[in-house]
Structure formats: C-alpha cells, structure tokens
SERO-280440 format. One record per residue: residue number from 1; residue in one letter; x, y, z of N, C-alpha, C in turn. Coordinates in nm, 3 decimals, decimal comma. Layout:
% SERO-280440
REC  NUM  A  X  Y  Z  X  Y  Z  X  Y  Z
...
//
This chain:
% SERO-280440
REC  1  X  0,084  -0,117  0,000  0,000  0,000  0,000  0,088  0,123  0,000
REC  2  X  0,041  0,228  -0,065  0,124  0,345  -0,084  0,078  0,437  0,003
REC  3  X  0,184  0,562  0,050  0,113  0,680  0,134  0,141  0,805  0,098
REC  4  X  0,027  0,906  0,026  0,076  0,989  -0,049  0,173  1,048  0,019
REC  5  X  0,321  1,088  -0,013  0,411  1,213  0,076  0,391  1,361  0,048
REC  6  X  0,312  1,382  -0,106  0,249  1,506  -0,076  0,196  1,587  0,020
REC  7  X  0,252  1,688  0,063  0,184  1,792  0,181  0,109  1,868  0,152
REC  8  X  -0,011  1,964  0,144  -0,062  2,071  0,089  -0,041  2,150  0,203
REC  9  X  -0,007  2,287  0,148  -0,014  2,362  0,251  -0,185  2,440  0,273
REC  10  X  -0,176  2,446  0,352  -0,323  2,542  0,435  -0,339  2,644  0,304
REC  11  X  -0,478  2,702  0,288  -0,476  2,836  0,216  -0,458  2,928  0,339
REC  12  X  -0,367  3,066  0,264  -0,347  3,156  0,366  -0,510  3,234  0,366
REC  13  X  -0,549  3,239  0,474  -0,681  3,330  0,546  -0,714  3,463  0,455
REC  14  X  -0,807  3,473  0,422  -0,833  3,614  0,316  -0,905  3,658  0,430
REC  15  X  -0,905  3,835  0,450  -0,950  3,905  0,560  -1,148  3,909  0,488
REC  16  X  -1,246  3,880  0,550  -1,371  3,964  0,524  -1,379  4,092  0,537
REC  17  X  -1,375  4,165  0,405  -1,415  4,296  0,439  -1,524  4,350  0,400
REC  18  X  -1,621  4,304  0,369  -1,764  4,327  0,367  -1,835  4,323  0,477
REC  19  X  -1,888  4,483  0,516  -1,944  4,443  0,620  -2,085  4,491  0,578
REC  20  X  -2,157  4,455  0,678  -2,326  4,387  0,650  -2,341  4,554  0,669
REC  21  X  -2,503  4,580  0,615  -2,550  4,689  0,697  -2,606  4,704  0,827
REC  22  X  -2,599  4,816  0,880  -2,587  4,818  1,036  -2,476  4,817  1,097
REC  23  X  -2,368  4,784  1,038  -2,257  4,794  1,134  -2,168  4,927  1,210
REC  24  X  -2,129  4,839  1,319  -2,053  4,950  1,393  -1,941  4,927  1,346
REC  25  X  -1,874  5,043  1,373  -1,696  5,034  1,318  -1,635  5,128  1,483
REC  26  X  -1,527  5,060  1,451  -1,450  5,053  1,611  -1,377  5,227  1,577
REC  27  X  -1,353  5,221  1,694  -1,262  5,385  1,723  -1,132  5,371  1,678
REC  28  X  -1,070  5,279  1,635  -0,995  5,280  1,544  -0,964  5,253  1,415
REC  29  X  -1,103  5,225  1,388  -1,141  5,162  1,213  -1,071  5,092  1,151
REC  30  X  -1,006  5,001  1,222  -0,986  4,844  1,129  -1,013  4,771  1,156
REC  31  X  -1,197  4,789  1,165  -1,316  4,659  1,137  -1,445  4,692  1,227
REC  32  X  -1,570  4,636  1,150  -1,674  4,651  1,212  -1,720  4,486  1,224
REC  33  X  -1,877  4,515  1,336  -1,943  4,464  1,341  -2,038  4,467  1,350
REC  34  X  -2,213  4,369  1,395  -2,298  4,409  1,396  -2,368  4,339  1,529
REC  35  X  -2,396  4,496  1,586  -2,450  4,421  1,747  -2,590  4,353  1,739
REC  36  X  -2,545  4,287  1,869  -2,689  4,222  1,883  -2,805  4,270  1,898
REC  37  X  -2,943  4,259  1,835  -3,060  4,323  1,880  -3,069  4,345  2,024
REC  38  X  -3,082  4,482  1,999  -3,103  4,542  2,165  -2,984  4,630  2,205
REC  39  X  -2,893  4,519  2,188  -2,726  4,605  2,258  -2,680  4,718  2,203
REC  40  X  -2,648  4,798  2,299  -2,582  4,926  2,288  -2,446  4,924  2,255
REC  41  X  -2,390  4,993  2,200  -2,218  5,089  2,176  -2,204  5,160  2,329
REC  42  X  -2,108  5,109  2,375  -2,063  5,217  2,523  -1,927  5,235  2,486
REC  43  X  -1,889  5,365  2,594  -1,738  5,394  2,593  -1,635  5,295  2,698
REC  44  X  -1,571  5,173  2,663  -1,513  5,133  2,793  -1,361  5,132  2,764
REC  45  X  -1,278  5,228  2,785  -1,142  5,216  2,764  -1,045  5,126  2,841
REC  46  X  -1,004  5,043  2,804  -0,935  5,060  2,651  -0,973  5,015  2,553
REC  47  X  -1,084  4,969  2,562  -1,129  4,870  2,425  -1,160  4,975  2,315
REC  48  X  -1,152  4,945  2,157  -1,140  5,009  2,048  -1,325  5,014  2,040
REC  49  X  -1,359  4,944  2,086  -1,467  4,888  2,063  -1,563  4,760  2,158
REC  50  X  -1,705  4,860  2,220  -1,757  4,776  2,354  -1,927  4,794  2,309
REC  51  X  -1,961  4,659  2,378  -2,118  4,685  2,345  -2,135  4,594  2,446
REC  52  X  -2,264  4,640  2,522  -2,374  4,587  2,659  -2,512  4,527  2,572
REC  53  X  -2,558  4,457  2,676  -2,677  4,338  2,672  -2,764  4,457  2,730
REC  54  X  -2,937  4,459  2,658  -3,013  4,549  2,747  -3,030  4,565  2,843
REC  55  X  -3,039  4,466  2,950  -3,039  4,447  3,080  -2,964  4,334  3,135
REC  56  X  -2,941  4,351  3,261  -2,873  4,251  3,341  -2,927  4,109  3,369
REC  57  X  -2,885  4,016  3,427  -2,887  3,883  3,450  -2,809  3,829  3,513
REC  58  X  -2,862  3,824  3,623  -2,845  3,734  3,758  -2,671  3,859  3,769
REC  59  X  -2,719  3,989  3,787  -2,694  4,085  3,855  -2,513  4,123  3,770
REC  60  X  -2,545  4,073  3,676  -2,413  4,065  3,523  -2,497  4,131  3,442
REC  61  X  -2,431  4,237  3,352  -2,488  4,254  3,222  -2,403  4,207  3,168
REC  62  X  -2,449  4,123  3,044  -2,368  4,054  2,953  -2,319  4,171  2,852
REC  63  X  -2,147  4,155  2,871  -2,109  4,301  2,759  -1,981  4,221  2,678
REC  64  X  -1,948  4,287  2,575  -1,842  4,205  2,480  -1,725  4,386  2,460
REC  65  X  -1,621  4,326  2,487  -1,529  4,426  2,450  -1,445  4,401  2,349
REC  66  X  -1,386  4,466  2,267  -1,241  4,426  2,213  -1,122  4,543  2,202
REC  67  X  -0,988  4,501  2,251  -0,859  4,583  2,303  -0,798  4,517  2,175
REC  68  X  -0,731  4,652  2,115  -0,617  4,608  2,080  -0,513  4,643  2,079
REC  69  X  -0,379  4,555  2,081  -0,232  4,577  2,118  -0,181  4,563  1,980
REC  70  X  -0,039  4,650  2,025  0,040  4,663  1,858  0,186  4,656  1,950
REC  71  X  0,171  4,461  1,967  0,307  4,428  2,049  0,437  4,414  1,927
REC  72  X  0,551  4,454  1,996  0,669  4,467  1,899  0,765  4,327  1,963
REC  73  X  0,823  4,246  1,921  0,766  4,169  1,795  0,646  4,130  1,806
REC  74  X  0,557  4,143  1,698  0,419  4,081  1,644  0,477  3,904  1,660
REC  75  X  0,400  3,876  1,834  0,398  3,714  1,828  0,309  3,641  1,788
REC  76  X  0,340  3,535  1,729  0,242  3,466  1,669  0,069  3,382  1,797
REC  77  X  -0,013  3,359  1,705  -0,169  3,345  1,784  -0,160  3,276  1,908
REC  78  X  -0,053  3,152  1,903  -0,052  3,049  1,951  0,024  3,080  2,122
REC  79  X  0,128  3,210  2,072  0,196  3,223  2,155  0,151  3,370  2,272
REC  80  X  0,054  3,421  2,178  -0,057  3,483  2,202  -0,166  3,428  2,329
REC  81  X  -0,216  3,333  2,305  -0,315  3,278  2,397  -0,201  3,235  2,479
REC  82  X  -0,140  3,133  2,488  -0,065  3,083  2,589  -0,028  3,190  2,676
REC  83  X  0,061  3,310  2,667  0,079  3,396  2,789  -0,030  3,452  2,859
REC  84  X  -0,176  3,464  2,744  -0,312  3,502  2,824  -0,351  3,411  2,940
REC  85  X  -0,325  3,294  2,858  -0,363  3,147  2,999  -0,291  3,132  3,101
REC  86  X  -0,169  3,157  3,058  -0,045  3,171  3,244  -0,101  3,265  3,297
REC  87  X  -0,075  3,421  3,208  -0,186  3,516  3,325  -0,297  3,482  3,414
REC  88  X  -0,396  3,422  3,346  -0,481  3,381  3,406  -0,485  3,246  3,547
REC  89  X  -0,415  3,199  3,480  -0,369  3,043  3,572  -0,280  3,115  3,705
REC  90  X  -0,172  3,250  3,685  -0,163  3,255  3,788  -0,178  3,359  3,907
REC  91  X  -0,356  3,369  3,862  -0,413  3,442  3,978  -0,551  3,344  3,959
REC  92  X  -0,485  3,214  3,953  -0,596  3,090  4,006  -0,690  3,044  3,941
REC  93  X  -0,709  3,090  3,798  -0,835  3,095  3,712  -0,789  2,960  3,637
REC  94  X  -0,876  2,880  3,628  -0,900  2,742  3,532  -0,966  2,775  3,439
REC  95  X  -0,860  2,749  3,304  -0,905  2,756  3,195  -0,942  2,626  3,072
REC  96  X  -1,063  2,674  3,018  -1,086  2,597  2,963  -1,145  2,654  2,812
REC  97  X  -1,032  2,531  2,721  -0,994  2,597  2,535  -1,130  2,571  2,529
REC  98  X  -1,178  2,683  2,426  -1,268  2,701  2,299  -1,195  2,667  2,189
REC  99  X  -1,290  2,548  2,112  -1,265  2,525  1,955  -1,201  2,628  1,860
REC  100  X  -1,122  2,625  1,782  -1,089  2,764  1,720  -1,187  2,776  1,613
REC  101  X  -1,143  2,917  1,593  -1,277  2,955  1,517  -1,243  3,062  1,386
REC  102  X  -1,308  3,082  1,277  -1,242  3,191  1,234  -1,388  3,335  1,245
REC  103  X  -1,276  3,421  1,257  -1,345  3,594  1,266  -1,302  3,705  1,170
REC  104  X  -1,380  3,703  1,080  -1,373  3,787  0,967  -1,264  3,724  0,867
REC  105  X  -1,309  3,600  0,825  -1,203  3,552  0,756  -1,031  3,469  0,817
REC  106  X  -1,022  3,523  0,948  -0,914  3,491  0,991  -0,890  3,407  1,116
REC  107  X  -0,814  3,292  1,135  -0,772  3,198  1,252  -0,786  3,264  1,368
REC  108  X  -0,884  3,227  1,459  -0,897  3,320  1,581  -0,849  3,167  1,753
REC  109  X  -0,793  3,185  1,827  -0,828  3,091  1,930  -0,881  3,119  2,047
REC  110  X  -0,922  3,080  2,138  -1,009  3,105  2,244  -1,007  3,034  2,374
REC  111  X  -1,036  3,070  2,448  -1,075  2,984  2,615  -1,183  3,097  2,634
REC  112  X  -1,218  3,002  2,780  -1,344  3,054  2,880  -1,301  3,005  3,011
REC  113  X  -1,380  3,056  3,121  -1,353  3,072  3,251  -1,408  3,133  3,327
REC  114  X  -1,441  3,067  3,492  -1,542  3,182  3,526  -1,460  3,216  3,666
REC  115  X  -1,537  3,338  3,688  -1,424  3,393  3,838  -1,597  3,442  3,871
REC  116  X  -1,532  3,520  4,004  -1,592  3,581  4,125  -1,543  3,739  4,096
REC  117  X  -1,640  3,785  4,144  -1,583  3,972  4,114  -1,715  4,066  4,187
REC  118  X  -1,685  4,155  4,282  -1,778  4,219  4,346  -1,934  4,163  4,371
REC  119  X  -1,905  4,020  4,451  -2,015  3,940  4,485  -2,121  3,879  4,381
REC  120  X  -2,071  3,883  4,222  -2,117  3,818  4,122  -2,005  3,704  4,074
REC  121  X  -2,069  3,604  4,017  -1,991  3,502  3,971  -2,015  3,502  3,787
REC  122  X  -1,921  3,563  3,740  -1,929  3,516  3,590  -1,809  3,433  3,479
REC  123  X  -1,853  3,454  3,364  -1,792  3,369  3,265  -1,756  3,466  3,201
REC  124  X  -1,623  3,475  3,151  -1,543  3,518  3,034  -1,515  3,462  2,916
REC  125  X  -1,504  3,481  2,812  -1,483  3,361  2,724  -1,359  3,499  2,595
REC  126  X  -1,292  3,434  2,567  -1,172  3,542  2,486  -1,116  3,450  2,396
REC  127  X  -1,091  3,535  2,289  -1,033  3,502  2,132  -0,950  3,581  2,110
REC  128  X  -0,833  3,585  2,026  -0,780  3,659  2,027  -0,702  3,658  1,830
REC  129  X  -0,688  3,697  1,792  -0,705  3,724  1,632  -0,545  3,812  1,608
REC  130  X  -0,442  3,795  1,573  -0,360  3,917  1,510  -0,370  3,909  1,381
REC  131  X  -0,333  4,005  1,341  -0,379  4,098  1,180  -0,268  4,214  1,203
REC  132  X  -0,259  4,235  1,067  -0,145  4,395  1,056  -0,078  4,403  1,178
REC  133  X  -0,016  4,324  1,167  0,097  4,347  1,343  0,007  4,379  1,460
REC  134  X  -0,122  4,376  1,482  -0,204  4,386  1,607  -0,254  4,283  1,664
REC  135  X  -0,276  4,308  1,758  -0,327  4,171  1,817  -0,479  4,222  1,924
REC  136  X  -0,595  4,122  1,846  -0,692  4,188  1,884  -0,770  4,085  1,970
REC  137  X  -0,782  4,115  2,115  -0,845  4,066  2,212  -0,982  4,094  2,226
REC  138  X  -1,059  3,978  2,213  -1,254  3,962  2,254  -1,276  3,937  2,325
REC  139  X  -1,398  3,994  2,416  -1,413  3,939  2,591  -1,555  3,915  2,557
REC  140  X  -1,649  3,862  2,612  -1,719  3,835  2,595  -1,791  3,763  2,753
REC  141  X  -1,866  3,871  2,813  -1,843  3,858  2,944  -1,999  3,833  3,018
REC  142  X  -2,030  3,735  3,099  -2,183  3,708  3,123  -2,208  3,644  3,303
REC  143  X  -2,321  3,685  3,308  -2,317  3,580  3,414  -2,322  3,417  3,424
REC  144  X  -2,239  3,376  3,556  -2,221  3,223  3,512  -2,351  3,148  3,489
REC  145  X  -2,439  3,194  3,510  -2,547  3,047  3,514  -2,564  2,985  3,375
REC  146  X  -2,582  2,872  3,319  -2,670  2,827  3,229  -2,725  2,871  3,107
REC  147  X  -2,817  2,974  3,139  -2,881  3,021  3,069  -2,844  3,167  3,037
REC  148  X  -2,779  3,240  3,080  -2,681  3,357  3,090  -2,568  3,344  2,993
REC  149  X  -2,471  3,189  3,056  -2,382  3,182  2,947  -2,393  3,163  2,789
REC  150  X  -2,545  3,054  2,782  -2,520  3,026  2,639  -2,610  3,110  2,529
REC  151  X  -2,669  3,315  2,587  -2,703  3,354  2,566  -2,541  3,429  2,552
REC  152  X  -2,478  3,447  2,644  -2,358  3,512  2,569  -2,307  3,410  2,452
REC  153  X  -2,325  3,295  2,469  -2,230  3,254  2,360  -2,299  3,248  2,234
REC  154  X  -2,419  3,271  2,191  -2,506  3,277  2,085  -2,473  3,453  2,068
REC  155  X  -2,475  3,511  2,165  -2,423  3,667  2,052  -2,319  3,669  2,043
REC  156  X  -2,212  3,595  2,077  -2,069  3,607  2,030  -2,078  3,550  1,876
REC  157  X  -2,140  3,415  1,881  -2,112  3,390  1,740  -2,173  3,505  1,630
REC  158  X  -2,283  3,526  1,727  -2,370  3,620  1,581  -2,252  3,764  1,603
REC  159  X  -2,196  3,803  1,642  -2,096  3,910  1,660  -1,981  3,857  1,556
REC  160  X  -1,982  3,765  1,598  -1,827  3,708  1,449  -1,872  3,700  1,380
REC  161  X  -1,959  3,665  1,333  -2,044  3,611  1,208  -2,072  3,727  1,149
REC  162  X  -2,079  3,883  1,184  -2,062  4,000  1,131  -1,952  4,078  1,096
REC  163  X  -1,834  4,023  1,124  -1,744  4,101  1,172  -1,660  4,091  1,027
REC  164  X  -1,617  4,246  1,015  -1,544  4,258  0,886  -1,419  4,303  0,898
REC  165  X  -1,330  4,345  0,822  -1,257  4,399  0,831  -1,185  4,530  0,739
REC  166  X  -1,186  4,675  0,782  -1,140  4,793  0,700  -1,034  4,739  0,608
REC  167  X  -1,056  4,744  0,489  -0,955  4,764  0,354  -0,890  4,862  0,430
REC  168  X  -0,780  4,885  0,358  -0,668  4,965  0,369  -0,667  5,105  0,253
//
C-alpha cells in the first residue's frame, strides 16, 4: 500500500471585508461589526470597541469588549493565547480551550472561565485574532449560570459572524 508524501499547505486566510449593513466600526477603524438586537455601543477604555446586553442577568450585564495591542515583535496566535492562559492560571483561574474559530475571515483561538468579582460570579470567554501586526483581544463577558452563558455565547457567534474587516 502506498502513502501519499504530498503535503498541501493550508490556504493563507483572506480578511472579510464586507461588512453587513448596520454595522458599527470601532474607534480605530480596522473593522466593524454588527451588534446584537437590543445592545448598545458604550465607551469602555481601553477597548477600540464595547457593546452591553439590554439588561442585566443574575446581577451581570452581559457586555463584549475588544482591546487592541500593537506588540513589537508581532507574536504569533498560539503564543498569544498561551501567555493570556499563564496570566490567568496565575491568579488561580482554570481555563478551559474554545474550539478555534475563524473571525472575519481569519484563525482566531479562544478559552473561557469563570471567576468571582464584586459578589457576582461570571464567565469570560476570549479570542484573540492578530492581523497587521495587532493583536486583537474579545471578551465576551456574562453571568455564570446556564442560561446567561449560552445567551452570551449565541451573541458572540452572531458578533463574528458580522465582523469585517477595513480595507486599507
């Protein structure tokens, strides 16, 4: 029996830059998206770009941010999440990977995790995407219960699932 030794390489990621109508475009305009029915645009610095859930749940409003860094050297995704997860691991937080995913065309990876914070217990869940030497962090933040979380995690997808990216 034979085994092909041919390799193919991966196609390299083409950016989406079509974005839908309705979209928001971030305070630094390289890329929009389209919020969820209901959710607002707020100012939360540092993020380029933040949007809130209409109301709260189980004393969390579910809100999604995204920060971005323009680290010198531009490290690669992989090496990217990993220093996010030591951070996290060492101020006690257990993490646990999200499937990777792509966002606006491009290789994104992810975890989730839930902590304690001013007598609420929630879930974080973060992706993190570099592009043009930036490196762009998603939070995506809810209360822990059940039904809280997998209402954040249904507008995260519909949040990627919009998400474009500014031509140049």
């Amino acid at each position: 029996m034979s085994v092909p030794t041919t390799v193919t390489a991966a196609p390299t990621p083409t950016p989406s830059t079509s974005a839908p109508d309705g979209s928001l475009t971030s305070s630094d305009k390289t890329f929009s998206l389209v919020a969820p029915t209901g959710w607002k645009k707020l100012t939360a610095k540092p993020a380029t770009l933040a949007l809130k859930a209409p109301k709260p749940q189980d004393q969390v409003t579910t809100n999604f941010n995204v920060v971005v860094q323009s680290p010198q050297p531009v490290p690669a995704l992989d090496d990217v999440v990993t220093q996010a997860e030591i951070a996290w691991r060492q101020q006690g937080v257990h993490i646990k990977d999200k499937p990777d995913r792509t966002i606006g065309g491009l290789p994104a990876r992810g975890y989730t995790f839930d902590r304690k914070a001013q007598g609420a217990e929630f879930t974080q869940t973060q992706y993190f995407v570099v592009f043009r030497s930036h490196v762009y962090s998603m939070t995506m933040t809810s209360a822990s219960s059940s039904e809280a979380s997998a209402g954040a995690d249904q507008a995260l997808s519909a949040i990627f699932s919009t998400w474009a990216w500014k031509q140049r």
